[in-house]
N, C-alpha and C positions, 0 to 999 in steps of 0.2 A: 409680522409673522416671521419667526427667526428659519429662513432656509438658505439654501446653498447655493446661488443661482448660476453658478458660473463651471458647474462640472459635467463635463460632458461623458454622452454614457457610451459604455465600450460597444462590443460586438449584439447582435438582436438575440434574448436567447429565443428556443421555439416558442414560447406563450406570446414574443411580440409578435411576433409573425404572421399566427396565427391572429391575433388582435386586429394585426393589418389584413388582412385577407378577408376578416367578416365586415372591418370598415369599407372595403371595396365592395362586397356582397350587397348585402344588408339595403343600404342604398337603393343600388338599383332593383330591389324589391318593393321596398317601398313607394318607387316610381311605377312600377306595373301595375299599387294595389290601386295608387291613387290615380291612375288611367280605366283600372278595369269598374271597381266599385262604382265611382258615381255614373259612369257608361249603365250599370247593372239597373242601380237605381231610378235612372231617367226612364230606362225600358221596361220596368216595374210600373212607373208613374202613365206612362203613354196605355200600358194593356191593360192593366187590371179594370179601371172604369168603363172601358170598351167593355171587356168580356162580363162585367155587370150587369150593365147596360143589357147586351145582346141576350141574356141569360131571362131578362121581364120581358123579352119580345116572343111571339108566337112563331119567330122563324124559327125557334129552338128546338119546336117538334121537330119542324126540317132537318136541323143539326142532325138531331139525334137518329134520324131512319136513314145519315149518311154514311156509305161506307167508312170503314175504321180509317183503311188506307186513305182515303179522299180526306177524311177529317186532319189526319197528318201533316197530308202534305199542303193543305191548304194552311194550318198553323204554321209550319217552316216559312212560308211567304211571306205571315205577315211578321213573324220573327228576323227573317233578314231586309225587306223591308224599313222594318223600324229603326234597325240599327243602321241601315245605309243614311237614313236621315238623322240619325244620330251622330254620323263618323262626315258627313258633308252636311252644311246648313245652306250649302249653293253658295257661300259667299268666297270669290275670287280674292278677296284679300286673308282672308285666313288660309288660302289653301298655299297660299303665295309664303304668310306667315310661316305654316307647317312646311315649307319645303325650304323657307333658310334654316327654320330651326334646325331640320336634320341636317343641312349643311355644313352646321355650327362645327368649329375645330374640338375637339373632346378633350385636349388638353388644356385646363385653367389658367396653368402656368402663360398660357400667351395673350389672354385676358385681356394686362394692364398695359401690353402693347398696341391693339387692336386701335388703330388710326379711328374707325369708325367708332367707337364708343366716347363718346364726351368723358363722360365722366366728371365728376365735382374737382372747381379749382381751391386747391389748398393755400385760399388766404387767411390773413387777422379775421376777417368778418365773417367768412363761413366757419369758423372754425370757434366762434365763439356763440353765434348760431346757423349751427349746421342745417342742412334743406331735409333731415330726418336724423336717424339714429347712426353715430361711430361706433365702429365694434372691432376687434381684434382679441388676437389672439397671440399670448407669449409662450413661445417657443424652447427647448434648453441654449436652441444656436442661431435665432432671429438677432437679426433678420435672415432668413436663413430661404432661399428658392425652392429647396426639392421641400422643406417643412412646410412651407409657405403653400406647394402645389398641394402636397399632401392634406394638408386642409382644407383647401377649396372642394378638394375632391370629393372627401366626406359631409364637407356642410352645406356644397352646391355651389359658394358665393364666396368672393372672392375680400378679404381682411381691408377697411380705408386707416388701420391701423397699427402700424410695426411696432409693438416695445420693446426695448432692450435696456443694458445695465450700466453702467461703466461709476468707478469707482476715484478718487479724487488723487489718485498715484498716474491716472490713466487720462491723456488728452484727449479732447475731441475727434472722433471716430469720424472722417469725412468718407470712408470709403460704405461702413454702416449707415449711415447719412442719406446718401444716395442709393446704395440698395433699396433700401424702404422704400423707396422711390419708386423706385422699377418695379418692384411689386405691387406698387400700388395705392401704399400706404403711409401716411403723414409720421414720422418720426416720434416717439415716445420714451423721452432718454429719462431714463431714472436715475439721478446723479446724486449721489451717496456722499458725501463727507467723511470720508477716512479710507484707511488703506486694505479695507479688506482683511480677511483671516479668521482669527479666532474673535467670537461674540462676548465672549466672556473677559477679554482682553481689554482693558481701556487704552487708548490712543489719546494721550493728553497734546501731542501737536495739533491735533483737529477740534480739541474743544470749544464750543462756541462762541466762549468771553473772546480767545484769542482769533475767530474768523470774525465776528463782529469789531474786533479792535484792526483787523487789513494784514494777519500774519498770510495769510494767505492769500495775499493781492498777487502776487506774480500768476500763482498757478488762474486764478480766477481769472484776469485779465486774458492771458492768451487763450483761456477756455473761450470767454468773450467774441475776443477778437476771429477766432476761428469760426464759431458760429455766425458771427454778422456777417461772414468772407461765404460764407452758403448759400446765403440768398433766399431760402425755401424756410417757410415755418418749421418749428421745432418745437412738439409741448415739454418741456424741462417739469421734472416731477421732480425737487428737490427735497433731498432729504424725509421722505416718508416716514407713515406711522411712528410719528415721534411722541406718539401719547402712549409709548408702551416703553418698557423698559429694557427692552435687548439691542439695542444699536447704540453707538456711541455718543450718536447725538441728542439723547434721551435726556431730559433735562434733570432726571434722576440719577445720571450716570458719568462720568468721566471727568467730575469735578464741574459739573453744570451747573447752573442755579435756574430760578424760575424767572422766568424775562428774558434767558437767553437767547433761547431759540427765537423768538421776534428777532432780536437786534440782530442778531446774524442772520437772518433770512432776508430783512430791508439791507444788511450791507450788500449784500451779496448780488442782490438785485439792485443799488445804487451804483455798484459796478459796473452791471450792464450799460445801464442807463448812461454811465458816462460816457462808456465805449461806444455810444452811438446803434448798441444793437435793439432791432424793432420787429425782429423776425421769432422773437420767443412768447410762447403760451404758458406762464407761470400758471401750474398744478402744485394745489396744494391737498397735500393725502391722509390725513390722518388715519388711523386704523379706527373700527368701528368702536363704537363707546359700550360702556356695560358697569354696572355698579361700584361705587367709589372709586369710580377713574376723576380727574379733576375735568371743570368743561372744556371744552373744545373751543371757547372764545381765550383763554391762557395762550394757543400756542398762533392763537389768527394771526398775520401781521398785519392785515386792514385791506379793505377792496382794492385800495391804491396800487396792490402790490402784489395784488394776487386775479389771475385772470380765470380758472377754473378754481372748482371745491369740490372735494373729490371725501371717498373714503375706501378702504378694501369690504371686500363683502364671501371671506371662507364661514363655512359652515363650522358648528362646533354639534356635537353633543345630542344638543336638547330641541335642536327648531325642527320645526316639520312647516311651517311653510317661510315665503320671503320676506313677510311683515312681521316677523319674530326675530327675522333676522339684519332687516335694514331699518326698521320703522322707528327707532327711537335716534339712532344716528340720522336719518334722513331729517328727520324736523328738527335736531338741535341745527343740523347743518345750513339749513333752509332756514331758521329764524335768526341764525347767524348772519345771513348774506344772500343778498340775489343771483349771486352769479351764478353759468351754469355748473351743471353736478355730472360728476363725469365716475364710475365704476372706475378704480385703476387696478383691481386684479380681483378676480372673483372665482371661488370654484367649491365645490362641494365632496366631501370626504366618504370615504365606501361606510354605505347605510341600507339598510333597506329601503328607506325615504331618496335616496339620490335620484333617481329620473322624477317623483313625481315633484322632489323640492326642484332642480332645473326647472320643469314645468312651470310651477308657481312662479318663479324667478323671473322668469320671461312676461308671465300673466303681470309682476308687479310693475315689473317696465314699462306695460304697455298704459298700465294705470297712474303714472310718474311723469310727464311729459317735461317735467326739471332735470332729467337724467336724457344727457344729450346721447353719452355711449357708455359703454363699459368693454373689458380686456379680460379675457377668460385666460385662467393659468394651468395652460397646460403641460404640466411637469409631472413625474410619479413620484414614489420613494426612492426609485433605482437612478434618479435625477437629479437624488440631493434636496425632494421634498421632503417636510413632512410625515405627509400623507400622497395618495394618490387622487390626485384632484381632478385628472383630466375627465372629460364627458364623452369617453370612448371605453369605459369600463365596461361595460354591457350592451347588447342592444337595445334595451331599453333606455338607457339613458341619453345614448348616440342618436335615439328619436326623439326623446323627447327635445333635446339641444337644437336639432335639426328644424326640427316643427314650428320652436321660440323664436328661430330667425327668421321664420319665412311667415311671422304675422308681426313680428318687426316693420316700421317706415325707414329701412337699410338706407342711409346715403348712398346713392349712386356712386359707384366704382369702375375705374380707380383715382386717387385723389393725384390731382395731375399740377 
């Protein structure tokens, strides 16, 4: 997907402002509704059969030859009544519950510090199968704290995943590295093969023949070396969606042929391997598939060399639900390879269909248990998207988003 990811946006005008102010809102409504409503409905459930019930007895005459006022206030009792048993169930450990809950610090942001929370260890083996679903969310200036809180705020829960960009003029970002960290979140470097700029521009120093032949061993090597010096897992999403034709690494483009892209993604990663490094999760991203694309086994370099299988998953046009939009990529991808299948950016364009496709989106997840996590891209136009992808366009989309996570099996956070 040809966007701009690296521009950061000026001053707020009022529309974001206001966009943040109903994300603040909005929320904490929908936390009242889902306190009051099923409170409503239980006490529904408790009196109507009663008052059934009491209505085929013959003390009904009684009822009825009782004063108005006596009939009132005798209702109001068993109406507060019911709900005292509704709002206590006598049990000492719930009440214990509700009293740290309110205690809880309201700030998200302190979250992935909080000594008491375990939280999931981000090693090789969790992270190749995780104890539930990774999720995150790309930011314009992630790893980024006040974006990072700002999200939590609105979706409740706190990201076990940071993505960011960096480009092949650009060394390992150790200070980005460790952020992610402190927030919470396992690192998600998407590491680009050229220098950035214009798309339309080819960069023949970065063509494939010549990274698969080691022109580029210096820079790769210290890239290496600096990541093994970290210490902490790293998923590297190299070179992406390279079954399309706008990046330089496109085997259609910058003087590439077809076989490149392998033999430069095994050098690349033979590199590592020399250097001793053990701390990376090769993600491999193709963009999603759709008629006379060539297959997706053209650009595989083989299990040996790839630890995740990934695809993107933006909306176009024509889908109205998520199996229109993943389902032919998911199964090329999955008869390809066992590994796990990880979303590496996913978002949907202003539609009339955007919250109920989000909706779906989540339903297909939950029907997918091959899709370990996926990374929602939250960027607009005024970001250097596109389109306006984020899931804060509306209130109804900010719910529906909201809703998807929380019938999610979330990895416990934060990844430590």
């Amino acid at each position: 997907m040809p966007v701009k990811r690296f521009r950061r946006p000026g001053p707020l005008p009022l529309r974001a402002w206001w966009e943040r102010l109903r994300a603040l809102l909005i929320p904490g409504w929908e936390r009242l509704r889902a306190l009051l409503i099923p409170g409503w409905e239980r006490l529904r459930a408790l009196l109507i059969p009663g008052l059934e019930r009491l209505r085929a007895l013959p003390v009904t005459r009684w009822w009825r030859s009782f004063p108005v006022l006596g009939r009132a206030g005798l209702a109001v009792v068993l109406v507060l009544g019911c709900t005292a048993l509704l709002l206590d169930d006598g049990s000492p450990d719930q009440a214990a519950a509700q009293t740290a809950a309110s205690a809880a610090p309201a700030d998200p942001s302190a979250a992935p510090d909080d000594p008491a929370k375990p939280g999931t260890a981000a090693t090789r083996s969790q992270l190749l199968s995780p104890p539930g679903t990774l999720f995150g969310i790309a930011t314009p200036s992630a790893p980024n704290a006040e974006e990072a809180a700002n999200m939590a705020q609105i979706t409740g829960v706190r990201t076990t995943v940071q993505e960011y960009f960096l480009k092949w003029h650009q060394d390992f970002d150790q200070a980005a590295f460790d952020e992610s960290y402190r927030l919470g979140g396992v690192p998600l470097l998407t590491w680009e093969p050229w220098s950035g700029g214009d798309k339309a521009v080819d960069q023949p120093e970065f063509a494939l023949a010549k990274i698969a032949a080691g022109s580029q061993d210096d820079y790769v090597k210290r890239f290496a070396q600096a990541v093994k010096k970290s210490g902490r897992p790293v998923v590297l999403r190299f070179a992406h969606e390279m079954n399309e034709p706008w990046y330089t690494w496109s085997e259609d483009r910058n003087g590439n042929r077809k076989g490149d892209y392998v033999a430069a993604w095994r050098h690349v990663h033979d590199v590592f391997r020399q250097q001793g490094v053990t701390n990376v999760i090769w993600f491999w991203c193709p963009d999603l598939q759709s008629p006379g694309k060539p297959p997706l086994s053209r650009y595989y370099p083989g299990d040996d060399y790839v630890d995740w299988i990934g695809t993107e998953a933006y909306s176009s046009d024509g889908e109205t639900t998520a199996e229109q939009l993943l389902g032919p990529t998911y199964r090329e991808l999955t008869a390809l390879s066992d590994k796990p299948l990880f979303i590496g950016e996913a978002g949907v364009r202003p539609s009339p269909v955007k919250a109920p496709l989000i909706k779906d989106f989540f339903s297909w997840l939950s029907a997918h248990p091959r899709v370990i996590g996926f990374v929602w891209f939250q960027f607009s136009d005024t970001d250097g998207s596109r389109y306006d992808w984020r899931f804060t366009t509306s209130p109804e989309a900010q719910r529906a988003f909201r809703d998807g996570l929380g019938s999610l099996p979330l990895v416990p956070g934060p990844m430590r």
